[in-house]
C-alpha positions in Angstrom: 249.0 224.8 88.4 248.6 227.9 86.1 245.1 227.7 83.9 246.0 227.9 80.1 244.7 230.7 78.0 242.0 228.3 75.8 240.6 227.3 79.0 239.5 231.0 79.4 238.2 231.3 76.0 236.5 228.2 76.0 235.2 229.1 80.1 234.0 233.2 78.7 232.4 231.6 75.3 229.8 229.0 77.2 228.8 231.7 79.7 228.3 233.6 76.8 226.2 230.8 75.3 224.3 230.3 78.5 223.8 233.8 79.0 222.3 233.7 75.7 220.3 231.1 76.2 218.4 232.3 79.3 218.0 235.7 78.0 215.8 234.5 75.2 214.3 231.7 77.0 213.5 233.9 80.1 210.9 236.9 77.9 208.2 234.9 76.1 206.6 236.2 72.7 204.5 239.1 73.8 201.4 240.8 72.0 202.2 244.7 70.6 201.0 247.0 73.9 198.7 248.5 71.1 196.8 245.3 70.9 196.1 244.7 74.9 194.7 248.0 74.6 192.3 247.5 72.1 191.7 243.7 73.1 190.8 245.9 76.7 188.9 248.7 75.2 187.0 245.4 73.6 185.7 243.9 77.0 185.4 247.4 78.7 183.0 248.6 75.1 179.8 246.5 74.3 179.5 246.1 70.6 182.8 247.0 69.9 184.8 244.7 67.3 188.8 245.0 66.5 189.6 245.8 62.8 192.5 245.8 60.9 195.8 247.2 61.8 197.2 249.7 59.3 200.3 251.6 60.1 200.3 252.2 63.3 196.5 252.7 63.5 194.0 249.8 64.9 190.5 250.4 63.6 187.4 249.7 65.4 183.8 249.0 64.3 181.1 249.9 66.7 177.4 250.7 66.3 177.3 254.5 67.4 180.1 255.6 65.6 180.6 255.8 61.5 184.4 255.3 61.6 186.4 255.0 64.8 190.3 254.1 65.8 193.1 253.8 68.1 196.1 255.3 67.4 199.1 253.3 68.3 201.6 255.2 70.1 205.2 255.3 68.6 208.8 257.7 68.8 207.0 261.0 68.2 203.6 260.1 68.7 200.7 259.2 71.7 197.9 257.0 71.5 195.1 258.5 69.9 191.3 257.8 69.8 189.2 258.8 66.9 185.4 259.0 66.3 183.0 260.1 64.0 179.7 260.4 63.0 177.2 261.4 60.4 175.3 262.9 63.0 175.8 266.9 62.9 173.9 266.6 66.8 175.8 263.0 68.0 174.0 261.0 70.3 174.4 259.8 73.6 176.1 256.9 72.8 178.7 258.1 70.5 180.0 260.5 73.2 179.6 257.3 75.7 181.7 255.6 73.4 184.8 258.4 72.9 184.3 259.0 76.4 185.0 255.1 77.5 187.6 254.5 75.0 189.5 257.8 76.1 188.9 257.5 79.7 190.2 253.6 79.1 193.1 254.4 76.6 194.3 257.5 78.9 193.1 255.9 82.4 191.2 259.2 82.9 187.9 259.5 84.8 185.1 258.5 82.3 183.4 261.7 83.3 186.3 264.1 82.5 186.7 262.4 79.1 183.0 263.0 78.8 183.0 266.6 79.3 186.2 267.6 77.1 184.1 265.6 74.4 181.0 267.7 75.0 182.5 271.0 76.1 184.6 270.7 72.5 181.5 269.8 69.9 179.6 272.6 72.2 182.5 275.8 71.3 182.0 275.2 67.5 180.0 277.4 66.0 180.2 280.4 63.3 182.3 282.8 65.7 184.8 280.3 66.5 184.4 278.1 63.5 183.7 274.6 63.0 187.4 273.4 63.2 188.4 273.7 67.4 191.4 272.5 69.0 190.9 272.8 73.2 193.0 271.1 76.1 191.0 269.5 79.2 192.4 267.7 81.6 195.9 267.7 80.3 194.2 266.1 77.2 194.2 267.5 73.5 190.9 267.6 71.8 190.0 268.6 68.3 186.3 268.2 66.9 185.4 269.2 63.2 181.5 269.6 63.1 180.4 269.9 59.2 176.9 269.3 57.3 178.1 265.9 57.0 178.7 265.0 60.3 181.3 265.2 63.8 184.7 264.2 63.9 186.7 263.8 67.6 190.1 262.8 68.4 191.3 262.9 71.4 195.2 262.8 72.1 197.7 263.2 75.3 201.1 265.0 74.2 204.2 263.0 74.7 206.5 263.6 78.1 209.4 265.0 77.2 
């Protein structure tokens, strides 16, 4: 007995419907990737507190650093991680805290992230100028030291 042509309509639009169905069902609401990584660089960072999300930009509050954020990464663009101070000579722990954010946020060595920090903040000077842009460990680093203070970010360039 030959099927009839509505029983195939009727047969392809409940798959359809059930396909549907366990598509939506089957990937539960997630959180943005940007968050699990600041809700991580939160339990990895002692003192650290989430701030609000602005564009594409989460900022943190933490007490070694004046201003600090992460970046989000999006089409043309890497995470980020951004510190300052009011410092002009920063202290230990606001490279400890660009160097755990970065080495978290890039899942670099903590001492590598350390160094390229350091070894940036270190080149500025009146030769060079205050304003450096260097590349360590495949990362891009660029510090601003000024009367008022030192500014790192610290940046990976996008594959491809």
């Amino acid at each position: 007995m030959p099927f009839s042509l509505s029983f195939f309509r009727t047969s392809a639009f409940v798959v359809a419907v059930l396909l549907a169905a366990a598509t939506m069902s089957a990937s539960p609401a997630r959180a943005d990737r940007c968050d699990d990584l600041a809700k991580q660089l939160s339990a990895q960072i002692t003192g650290l507190k989430i701030g609000k999300t602005m564009a594409g930009v989460i900022y943190l509050e933490h007490p070694a650093v004046t201003q600090a954020s992460l970046g989000c990464s999006s089409r043309n663009r890497t995470n980020d991680v951004f510190a300052s101070t009011d410092k002009r000579k920063p202290a230990p722990e606001f490279y400890d805290f660009i160097a755990t954010a970065a080495a978290q946020v890039f899942t670099i060595p903590k001492p590598d992230a350390l160094k390229g920090a350091q070894r940036c903040v270190k080149r500025t000077n009146i030769i060079r100028g205050y304003n450096i842009s260097s590349r360590y460990r495949r990362l891009d680093i660029h510090c601003t030291v000024a009367k008022t203070g030192v500014r790192i970010t610290i940046a990976r360039e996008k594959d491809g």
